[in-house]
N, CA, C, O and CB atoms as a CASP TS submission, in Angstrom:
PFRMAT TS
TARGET T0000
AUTHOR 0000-0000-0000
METHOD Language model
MODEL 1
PARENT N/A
ATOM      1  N   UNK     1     -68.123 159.912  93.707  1.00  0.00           N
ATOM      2  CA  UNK     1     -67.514 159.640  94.990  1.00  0.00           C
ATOM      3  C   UNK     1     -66.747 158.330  94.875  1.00  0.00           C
ATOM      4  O   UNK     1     -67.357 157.315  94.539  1.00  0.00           O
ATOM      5  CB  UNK     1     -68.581 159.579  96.125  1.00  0.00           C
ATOM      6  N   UNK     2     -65.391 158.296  95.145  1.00  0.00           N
ATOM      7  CA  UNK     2     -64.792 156.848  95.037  1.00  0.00           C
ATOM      8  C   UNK     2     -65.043 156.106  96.486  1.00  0.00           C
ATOM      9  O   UNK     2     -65.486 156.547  97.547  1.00  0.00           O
ATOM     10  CB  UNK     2     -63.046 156.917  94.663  1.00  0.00           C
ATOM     11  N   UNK     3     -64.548 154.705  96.070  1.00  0.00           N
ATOM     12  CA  UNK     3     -64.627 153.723  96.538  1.00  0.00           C
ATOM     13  C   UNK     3     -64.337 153.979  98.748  1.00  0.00           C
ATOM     14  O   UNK     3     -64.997 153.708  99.751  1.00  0.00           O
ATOM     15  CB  UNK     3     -63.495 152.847  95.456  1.00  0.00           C
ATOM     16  N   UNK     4     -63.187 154.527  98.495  1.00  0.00           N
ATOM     17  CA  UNK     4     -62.886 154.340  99.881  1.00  0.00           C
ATOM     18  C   UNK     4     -63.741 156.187 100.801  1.00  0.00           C
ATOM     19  O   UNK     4     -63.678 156.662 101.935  1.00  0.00           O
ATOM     20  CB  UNK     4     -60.661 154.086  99.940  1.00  0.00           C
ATOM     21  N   UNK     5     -63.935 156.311 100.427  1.00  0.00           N
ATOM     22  CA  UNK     5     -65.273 157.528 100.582  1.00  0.00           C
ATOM     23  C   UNK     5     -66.123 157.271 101.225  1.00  0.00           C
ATOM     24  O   UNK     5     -66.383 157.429 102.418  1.00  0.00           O
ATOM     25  CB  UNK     5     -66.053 157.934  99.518  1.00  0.00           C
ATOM     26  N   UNK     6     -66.875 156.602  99.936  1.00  0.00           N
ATOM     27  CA  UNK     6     -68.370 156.090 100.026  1.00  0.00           C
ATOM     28  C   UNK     6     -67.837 154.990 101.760  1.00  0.00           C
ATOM     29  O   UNK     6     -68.227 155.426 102.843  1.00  0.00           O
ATOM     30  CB  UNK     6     -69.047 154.854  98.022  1.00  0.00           C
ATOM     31  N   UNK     7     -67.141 153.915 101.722  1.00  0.00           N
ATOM     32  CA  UNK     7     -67.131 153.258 102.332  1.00  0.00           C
ATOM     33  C   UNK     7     -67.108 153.915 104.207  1.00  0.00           C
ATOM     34  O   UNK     7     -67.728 153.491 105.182  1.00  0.00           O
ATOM     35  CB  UNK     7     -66.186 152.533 101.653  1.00  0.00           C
ATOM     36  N   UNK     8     -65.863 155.369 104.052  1.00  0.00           N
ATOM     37  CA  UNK     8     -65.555 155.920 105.023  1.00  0.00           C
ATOM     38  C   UNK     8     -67.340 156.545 106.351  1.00  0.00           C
ATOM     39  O   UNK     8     -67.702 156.554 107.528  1.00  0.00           O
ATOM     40  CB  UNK     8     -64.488 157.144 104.172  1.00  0.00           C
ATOM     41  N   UNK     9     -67.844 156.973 104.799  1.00  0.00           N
ATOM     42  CA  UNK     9     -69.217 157.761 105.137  1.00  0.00           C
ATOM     43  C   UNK     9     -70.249 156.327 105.328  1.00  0.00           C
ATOM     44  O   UNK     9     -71.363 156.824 105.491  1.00  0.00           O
ATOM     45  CB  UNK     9     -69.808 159.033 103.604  1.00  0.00           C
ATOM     46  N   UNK    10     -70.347 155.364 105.363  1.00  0.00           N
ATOM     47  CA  UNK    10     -70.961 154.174 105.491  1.00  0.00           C
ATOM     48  C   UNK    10     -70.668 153.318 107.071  1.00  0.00           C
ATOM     49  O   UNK    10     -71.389 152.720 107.871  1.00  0.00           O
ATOM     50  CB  UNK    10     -70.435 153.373 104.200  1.00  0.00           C
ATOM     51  N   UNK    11     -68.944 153.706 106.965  1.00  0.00           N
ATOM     52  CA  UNK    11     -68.936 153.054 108.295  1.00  0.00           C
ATOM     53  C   UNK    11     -69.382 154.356 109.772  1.00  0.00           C
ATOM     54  O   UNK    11     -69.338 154.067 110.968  1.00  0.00           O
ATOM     55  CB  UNK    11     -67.120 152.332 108.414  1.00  0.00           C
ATOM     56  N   UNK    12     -69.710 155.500 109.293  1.00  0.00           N
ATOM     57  CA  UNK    12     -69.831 156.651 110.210  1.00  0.00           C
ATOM     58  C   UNK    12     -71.314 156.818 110.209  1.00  0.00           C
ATOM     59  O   UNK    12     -71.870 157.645 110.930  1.00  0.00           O
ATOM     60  CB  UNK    12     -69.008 158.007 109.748  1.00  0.00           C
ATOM     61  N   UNK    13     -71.908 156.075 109.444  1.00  0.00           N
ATOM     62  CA  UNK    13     -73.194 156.364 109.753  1.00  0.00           C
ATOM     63  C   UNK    13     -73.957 154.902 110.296  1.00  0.00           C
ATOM     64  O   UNK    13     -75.019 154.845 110.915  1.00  0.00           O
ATOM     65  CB  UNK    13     -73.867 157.049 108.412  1.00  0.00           C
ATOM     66  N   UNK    14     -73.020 153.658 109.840  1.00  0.00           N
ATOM     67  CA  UNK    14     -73.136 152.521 110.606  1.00  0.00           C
ATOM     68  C   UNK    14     -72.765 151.832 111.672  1.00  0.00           C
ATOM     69  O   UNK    14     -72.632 150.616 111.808  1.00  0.00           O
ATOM     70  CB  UNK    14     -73.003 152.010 110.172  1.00  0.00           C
ATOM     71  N   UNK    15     -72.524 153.170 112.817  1.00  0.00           N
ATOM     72  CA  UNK    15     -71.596 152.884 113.607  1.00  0.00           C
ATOM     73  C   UNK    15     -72.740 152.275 114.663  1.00  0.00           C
ATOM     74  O   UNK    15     -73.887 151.995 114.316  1.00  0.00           O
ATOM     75  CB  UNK    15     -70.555 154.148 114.004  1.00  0.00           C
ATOM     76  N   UNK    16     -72.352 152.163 115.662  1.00  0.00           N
ATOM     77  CA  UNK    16     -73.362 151.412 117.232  1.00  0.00           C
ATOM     78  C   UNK    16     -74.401 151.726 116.983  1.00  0.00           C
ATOM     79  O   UNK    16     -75.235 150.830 116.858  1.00  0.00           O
ATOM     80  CB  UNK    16     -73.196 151.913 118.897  1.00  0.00           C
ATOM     81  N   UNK    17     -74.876 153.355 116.772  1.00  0.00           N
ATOM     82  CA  UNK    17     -76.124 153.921 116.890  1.00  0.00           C
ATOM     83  C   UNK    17     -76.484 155.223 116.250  1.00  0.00           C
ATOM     84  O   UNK    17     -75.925 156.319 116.222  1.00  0.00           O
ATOM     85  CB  UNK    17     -76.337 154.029 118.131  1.00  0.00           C
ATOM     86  N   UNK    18     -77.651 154.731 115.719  1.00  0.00           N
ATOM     87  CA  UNK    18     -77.853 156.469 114.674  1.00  0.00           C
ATOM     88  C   UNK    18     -77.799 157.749 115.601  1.00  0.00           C
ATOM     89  O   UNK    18     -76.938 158.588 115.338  1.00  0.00           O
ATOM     90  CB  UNK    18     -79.716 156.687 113.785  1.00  0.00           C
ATOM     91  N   UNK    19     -78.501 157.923 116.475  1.00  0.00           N
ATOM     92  CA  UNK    19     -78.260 158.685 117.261  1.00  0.00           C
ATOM     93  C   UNK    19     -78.487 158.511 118.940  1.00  0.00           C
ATOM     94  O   UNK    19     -79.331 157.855 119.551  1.00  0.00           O
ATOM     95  CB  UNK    19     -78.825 159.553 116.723  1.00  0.00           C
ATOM     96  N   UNK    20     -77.245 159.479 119.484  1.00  0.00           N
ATOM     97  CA  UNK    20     -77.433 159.264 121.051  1.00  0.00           C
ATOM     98  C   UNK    20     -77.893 160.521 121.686  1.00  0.00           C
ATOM     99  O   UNK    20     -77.454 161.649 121.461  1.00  0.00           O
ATOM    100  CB  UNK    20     -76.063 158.812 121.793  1.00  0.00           C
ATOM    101  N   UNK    21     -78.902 160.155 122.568  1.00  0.00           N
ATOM    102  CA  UNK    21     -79.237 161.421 123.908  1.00  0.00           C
ATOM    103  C   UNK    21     -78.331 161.396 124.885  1.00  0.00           C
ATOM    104  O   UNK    21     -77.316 160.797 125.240  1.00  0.00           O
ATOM    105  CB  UNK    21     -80.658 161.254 124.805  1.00  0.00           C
ATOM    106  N   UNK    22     -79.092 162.307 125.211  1.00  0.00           N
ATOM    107  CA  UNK    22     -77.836 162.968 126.664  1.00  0.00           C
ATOM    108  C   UNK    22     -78.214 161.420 127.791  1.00  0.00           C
ATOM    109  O   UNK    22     -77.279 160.648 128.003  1.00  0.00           O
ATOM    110  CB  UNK    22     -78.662 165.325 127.867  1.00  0.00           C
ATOM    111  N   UNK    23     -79.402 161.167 128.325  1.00  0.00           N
ATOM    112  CA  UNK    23     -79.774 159.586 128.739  1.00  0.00           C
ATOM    113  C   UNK    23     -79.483 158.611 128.150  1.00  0.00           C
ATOM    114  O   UNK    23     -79.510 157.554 128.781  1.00  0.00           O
ATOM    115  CB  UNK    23     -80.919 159.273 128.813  1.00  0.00           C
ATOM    116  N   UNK    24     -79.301 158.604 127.481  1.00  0.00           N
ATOM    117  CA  UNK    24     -78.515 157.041 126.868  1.00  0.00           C
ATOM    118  C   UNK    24     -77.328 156.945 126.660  1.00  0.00           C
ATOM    119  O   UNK    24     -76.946 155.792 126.455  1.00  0.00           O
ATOM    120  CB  UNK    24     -78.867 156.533 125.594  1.00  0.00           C
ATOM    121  N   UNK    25     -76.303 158.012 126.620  1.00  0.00           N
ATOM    122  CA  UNK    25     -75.343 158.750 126.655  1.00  0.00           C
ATOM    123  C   UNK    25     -74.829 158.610 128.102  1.00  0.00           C
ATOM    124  O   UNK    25     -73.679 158.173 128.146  1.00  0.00           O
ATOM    125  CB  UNK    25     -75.700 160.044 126.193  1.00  0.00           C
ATOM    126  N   UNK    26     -75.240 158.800 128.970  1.00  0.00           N
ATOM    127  CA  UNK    26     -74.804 158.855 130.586  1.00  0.00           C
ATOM    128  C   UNK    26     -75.022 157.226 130.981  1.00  0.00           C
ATOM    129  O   UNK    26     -74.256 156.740 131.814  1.00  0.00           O
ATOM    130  CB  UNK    26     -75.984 160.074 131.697  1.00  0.00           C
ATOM    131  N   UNK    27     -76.003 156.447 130.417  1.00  0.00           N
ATOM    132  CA  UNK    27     -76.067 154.998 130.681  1.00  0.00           C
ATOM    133  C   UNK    27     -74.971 154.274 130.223  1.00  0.00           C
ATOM    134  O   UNK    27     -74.388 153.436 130.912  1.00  0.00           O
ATOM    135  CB  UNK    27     -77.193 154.415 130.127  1.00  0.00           C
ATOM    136  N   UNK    28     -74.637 154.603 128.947  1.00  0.00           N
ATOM    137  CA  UNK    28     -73.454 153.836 128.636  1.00  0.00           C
ATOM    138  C   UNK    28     -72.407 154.112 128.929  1.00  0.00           C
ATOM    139  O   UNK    28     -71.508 153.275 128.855  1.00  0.00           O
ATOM    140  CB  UNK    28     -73.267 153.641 127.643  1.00  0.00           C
ATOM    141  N   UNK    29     -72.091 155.900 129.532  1.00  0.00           N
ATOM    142  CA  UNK    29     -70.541 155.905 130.151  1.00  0.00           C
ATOM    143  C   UNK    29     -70.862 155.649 131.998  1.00  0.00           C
ATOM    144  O   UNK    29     -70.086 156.098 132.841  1.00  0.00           O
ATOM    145  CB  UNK    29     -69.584 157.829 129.735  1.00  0.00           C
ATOM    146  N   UNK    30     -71.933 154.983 132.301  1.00  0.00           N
ATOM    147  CA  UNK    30     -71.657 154.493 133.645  1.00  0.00           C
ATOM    148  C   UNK    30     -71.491 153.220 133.347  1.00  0.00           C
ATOM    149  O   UNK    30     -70.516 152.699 133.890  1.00  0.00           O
ATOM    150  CB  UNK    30     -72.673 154.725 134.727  1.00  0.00           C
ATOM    151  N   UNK    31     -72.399 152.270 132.367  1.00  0.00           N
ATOM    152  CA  UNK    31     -71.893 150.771 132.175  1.00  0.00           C
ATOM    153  C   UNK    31     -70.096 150.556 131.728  1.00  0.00           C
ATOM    154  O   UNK    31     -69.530 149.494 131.989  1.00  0.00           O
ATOM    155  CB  UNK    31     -72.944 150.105 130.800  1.00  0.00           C
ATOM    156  N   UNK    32     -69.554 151.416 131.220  1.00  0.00           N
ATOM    157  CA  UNK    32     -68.413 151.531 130.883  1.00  0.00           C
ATOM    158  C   UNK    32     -67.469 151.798 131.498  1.00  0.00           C
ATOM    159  O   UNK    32     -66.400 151.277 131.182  1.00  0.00           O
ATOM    160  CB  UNK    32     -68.370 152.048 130.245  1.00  0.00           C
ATOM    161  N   UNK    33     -67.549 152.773 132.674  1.00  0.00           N
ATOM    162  CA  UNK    33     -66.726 153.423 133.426  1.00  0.00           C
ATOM    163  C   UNK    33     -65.621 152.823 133.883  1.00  0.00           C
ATOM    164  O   UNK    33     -64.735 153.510 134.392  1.00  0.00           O
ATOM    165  CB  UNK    33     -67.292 153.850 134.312  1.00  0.00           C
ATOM    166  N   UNK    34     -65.491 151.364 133.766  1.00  0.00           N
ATOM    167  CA  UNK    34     -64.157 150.744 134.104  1.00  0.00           C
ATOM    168  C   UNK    34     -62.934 150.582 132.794  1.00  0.00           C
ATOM    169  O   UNK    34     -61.846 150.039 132.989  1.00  0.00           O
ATOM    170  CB  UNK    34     -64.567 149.221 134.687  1.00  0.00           C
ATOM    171  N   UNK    35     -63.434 151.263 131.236  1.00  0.00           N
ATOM    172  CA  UNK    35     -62.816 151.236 130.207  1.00  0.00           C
ATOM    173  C   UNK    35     -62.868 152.838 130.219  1.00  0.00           C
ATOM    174  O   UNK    35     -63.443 153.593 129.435  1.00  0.00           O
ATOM    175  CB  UNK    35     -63.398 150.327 129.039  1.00  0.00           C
ATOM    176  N   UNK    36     -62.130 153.109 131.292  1.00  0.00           N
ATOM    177  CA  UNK    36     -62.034 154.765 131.311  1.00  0.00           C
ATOM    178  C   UNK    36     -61.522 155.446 129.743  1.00  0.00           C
ATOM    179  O   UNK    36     -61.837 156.632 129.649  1.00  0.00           O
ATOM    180  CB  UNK    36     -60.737 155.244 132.627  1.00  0.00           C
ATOM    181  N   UNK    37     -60.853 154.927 128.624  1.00  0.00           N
ATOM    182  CA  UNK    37     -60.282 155.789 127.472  1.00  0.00           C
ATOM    183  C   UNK    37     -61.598 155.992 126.951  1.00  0.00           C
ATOM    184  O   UNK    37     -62.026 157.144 126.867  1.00  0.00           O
ATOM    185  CB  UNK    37     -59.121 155.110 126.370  1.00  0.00           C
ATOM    186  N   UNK    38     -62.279 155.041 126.598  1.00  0.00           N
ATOM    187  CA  UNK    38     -63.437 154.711 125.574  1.00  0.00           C
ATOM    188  C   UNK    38     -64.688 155.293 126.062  1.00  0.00           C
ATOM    189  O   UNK    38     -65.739 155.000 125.492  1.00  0.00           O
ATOM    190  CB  UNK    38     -63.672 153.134 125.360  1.00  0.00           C
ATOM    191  N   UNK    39     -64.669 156.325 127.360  1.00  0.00           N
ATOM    192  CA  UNK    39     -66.098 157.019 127.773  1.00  0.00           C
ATOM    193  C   UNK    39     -65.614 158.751 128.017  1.00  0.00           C
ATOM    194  O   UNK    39     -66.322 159.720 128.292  1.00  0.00           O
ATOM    195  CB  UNK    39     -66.853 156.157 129.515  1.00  0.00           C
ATOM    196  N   UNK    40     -63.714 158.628 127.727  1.00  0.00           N
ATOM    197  CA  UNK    40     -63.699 159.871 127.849  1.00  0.00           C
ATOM    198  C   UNK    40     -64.222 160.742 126.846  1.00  0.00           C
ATOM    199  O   UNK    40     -64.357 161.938 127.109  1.00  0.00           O
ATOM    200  CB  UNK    40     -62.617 160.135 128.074  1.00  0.00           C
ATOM    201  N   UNK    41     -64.643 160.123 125.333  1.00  0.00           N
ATOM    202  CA  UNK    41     -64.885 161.645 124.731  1.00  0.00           C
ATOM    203  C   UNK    41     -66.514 162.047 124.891  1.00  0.00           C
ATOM    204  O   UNK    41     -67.130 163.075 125.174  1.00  0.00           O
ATOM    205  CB  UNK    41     -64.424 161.698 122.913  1.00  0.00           C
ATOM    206  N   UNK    42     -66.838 160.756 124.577  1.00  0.00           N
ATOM    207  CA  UNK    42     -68.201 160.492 125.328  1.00  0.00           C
ATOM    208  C   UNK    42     -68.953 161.524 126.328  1.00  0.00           C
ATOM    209  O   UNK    42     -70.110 161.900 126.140  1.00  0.00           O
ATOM    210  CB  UNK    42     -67.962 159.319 126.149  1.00  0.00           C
ATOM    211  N   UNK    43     -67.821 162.090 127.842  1.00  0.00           N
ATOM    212  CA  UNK    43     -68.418 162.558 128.817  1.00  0.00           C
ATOM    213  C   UNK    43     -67.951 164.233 128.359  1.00  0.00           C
ATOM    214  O   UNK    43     -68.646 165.200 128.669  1.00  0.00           O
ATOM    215  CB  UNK    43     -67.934 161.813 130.329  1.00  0.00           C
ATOM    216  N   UNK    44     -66.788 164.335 127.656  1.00  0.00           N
ATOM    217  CA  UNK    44     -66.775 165.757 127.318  1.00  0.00           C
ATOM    218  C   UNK    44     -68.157 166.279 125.767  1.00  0.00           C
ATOM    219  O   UNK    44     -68.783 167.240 125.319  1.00  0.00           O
ATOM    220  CB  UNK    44     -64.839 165.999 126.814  1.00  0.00           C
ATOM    221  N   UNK    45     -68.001 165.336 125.632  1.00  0.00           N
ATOM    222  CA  UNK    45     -69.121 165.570 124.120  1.00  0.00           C
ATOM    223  C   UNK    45     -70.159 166.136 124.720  1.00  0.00           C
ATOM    224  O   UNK    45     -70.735 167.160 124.353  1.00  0.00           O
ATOM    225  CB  UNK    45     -69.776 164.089 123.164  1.00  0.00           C
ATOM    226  N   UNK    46     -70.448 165.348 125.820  1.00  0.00           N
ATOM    227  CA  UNK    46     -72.191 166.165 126.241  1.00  0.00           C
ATOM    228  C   UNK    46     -72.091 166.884 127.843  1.00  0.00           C
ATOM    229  O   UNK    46     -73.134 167.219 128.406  1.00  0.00           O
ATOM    230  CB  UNK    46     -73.821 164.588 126.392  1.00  0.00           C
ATOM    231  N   UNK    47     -71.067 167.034 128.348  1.00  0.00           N
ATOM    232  CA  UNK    47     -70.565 167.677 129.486  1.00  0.00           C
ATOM    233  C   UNK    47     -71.066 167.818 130.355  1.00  0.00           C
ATOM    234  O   UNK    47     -71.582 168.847 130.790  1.00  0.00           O
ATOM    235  CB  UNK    47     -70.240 168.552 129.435  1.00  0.00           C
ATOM    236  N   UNK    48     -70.987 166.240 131.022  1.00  0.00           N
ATOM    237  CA  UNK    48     -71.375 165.136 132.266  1.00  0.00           C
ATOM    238  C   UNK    48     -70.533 166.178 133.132  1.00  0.00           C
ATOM    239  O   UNK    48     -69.359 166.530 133.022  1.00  0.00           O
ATOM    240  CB  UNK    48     -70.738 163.139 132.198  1.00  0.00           C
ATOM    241  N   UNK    49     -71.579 166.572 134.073  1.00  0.00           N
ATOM    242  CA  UNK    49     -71.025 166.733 135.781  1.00  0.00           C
ATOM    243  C   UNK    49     -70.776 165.806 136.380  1.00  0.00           C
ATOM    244  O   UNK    49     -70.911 164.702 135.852  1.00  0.00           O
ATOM    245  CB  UNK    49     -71.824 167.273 136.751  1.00  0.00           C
ATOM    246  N   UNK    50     -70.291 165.941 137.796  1.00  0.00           N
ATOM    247  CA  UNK    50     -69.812 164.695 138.731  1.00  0.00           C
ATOM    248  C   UNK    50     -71.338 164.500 139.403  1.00  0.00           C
ATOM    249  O   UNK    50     -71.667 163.368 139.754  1.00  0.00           O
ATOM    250  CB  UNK    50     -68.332 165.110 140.060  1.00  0.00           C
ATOM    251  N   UNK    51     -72.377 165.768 139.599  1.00  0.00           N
ATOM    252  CA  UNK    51     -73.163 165.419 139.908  1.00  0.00           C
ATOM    253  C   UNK    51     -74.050 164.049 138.956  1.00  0.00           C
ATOM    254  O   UNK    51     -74.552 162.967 139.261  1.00  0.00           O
ATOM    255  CB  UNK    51     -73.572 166.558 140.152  1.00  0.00           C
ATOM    256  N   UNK    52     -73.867 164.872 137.650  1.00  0.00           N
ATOM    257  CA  UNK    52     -75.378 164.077 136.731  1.00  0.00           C
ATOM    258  C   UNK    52     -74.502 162.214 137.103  1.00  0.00           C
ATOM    259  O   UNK    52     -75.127 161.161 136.972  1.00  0.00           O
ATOM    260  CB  UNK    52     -75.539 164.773 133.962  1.00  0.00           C
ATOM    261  N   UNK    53     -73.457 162.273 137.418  1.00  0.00           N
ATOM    262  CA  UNK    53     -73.225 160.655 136.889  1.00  0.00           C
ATOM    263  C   UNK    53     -72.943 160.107 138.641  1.00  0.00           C
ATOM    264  O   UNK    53     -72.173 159.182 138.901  1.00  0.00           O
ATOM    265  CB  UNK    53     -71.424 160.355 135.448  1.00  0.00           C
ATOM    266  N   UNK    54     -73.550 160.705 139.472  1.00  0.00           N
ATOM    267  CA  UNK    54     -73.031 159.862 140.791  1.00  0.00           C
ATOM    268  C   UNK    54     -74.696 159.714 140.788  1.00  0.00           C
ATOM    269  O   UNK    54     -75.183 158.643 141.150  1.00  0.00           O
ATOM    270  CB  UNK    54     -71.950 160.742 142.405  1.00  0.00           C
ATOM    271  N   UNK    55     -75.663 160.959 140.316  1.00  0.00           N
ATOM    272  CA  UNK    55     -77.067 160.637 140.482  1.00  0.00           C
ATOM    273  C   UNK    55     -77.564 159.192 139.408  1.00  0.00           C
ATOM    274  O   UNK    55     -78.483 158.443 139.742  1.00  0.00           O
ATOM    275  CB  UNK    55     -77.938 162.162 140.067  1.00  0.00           C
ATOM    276  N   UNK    56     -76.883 159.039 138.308  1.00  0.00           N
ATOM    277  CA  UNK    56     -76.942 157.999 137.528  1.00  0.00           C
ATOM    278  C   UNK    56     -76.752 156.442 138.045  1.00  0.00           C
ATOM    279  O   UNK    56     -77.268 155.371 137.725  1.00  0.00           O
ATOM    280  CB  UNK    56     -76.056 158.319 136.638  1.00  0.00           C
ATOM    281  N   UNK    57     -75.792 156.835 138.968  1.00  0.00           N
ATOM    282  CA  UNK    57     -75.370 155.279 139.614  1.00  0.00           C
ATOM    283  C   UNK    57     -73.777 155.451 139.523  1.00  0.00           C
ATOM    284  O   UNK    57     -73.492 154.615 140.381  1.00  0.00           O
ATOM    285  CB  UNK    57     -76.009 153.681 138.544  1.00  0.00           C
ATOM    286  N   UNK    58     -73.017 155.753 139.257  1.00  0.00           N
ATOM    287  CA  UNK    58     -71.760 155.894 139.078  1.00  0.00           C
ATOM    288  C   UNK    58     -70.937 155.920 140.670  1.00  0.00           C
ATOM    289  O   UNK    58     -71.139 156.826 141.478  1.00  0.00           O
ATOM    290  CB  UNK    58     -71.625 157.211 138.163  1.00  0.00           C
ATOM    291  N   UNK    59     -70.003 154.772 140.928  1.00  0.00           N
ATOM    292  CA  UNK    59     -69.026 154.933 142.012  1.00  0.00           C
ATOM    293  C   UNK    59     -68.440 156.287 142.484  1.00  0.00           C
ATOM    294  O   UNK    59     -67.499 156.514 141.722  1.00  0.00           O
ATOM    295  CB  UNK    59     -67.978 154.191 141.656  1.00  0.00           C
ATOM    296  N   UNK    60     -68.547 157.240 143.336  1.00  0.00           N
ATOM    297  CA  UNK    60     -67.490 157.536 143.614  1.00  0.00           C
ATOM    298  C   UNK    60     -66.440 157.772 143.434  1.00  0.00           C
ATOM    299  O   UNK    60     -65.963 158.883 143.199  1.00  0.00           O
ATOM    300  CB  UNK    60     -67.389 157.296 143.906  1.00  0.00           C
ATOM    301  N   UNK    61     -65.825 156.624 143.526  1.00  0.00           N
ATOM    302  CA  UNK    61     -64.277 156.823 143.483  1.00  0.00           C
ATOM    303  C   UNK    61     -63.832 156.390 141.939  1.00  0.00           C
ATOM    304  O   UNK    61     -62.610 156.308 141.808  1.00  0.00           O
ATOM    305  CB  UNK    61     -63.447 155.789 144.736  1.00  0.00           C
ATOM    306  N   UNK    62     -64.549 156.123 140.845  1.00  0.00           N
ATOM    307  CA  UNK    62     -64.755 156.620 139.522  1.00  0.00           C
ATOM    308  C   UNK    62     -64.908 157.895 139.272  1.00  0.00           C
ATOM    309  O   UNK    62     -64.111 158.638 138.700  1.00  0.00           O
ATOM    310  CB  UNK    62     -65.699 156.126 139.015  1.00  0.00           C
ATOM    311  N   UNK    63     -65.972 158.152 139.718  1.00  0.00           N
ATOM    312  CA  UNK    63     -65.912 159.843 139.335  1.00  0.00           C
ATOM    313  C   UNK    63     -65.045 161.013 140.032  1.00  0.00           C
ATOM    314  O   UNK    63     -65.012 162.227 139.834  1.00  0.00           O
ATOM    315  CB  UNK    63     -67.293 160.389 139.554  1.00  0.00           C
ATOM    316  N   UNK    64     -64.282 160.076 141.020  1.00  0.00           N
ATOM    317  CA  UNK    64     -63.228 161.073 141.297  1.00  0.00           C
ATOM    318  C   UNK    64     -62.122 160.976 140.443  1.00  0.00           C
ATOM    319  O   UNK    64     -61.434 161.964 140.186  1.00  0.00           O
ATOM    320  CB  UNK    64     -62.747 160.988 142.620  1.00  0.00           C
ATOM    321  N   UNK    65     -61.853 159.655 139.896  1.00  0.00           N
ATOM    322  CA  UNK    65     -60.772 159.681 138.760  1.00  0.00           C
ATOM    323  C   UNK    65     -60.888 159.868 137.551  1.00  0.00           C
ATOM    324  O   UNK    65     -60.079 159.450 136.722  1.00  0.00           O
ATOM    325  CB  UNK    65     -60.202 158.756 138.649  1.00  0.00           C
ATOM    326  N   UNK    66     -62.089 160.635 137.247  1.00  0.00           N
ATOM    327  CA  UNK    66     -62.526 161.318 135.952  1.00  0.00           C
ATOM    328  C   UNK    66     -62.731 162.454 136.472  1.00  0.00           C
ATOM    329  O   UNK    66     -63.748 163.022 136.076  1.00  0.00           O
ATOM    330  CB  UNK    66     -63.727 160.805 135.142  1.00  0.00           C
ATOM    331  N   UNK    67     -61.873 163.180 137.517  1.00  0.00           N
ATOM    332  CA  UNK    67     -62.242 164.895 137.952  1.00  0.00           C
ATOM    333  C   UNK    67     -62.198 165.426 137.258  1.00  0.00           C
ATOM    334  O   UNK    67     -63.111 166.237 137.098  1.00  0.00           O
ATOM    335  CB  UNK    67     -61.647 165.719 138.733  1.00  0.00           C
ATOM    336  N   UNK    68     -60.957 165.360 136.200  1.00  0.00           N
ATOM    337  CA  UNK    68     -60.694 166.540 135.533  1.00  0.00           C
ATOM    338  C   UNK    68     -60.955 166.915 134.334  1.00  0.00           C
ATOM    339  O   UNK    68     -60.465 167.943 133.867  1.00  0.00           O
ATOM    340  CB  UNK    68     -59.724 166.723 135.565  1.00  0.00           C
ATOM    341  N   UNK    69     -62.087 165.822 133.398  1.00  0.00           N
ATOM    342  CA  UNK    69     -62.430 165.826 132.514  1.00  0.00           C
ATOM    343  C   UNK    69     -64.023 165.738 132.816  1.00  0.00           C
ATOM    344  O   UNK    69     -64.831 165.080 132.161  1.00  0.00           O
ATOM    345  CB  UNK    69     -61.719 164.996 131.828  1.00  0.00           C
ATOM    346  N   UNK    70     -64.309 166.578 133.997  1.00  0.00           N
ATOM    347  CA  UNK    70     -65.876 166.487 134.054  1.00  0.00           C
ATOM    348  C   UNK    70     -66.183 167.852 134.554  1.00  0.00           C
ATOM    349  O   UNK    70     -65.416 168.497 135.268  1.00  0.00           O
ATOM    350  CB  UNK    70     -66.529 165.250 135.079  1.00  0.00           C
ATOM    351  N   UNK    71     -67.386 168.271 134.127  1.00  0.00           N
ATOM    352  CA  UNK    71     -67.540 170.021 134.343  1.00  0.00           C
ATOM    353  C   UNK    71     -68.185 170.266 135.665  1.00  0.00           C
ATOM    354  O   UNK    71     -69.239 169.724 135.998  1.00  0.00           O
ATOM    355  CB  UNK    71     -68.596 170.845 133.115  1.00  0.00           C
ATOM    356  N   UNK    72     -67.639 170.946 136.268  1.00  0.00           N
ATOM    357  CA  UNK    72     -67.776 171.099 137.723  1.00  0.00           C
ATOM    358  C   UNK    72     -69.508 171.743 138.262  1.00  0.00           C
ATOM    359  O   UNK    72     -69.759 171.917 139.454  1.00  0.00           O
ATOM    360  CB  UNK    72     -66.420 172.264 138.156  1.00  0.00           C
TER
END
């Protein structure tokens, strides 16, 4: 395996966190929700309703401007 490989597969497994749940997963795209790019793949990855994230704590009028990327 060369150099920039090994390194590629190192930084993907050293990323924030070895692994995320669907709860820890919904905590960090409500702490986030004002860096709307950086929680969109986030909320399609595990396919956050408007319900699960207004019951989480989530504004309103956030989760109305993430309508269309949240499963009804």
């Amino acid at each position: 395996m060369g150099k920039a490989k090994r390194r590629s597969l190192n930084n993907g497994i050293n990323d924030k966190f070895p692994y995320m749940t669907r709860e820890s997963a919904l905590s960090e795209v409500i702490s986030k929700l004002d860096k709307k790019s950086e929680v969109m793949d986030t909320i399609t990855l595990f396919g956050f309703s408007a319900e699960e994230m207004l019951e989480a704590g989530a504004a309103y009028e956030d989760v109305m401007a993430l309508g269309g990327i949240l499963n009804v």
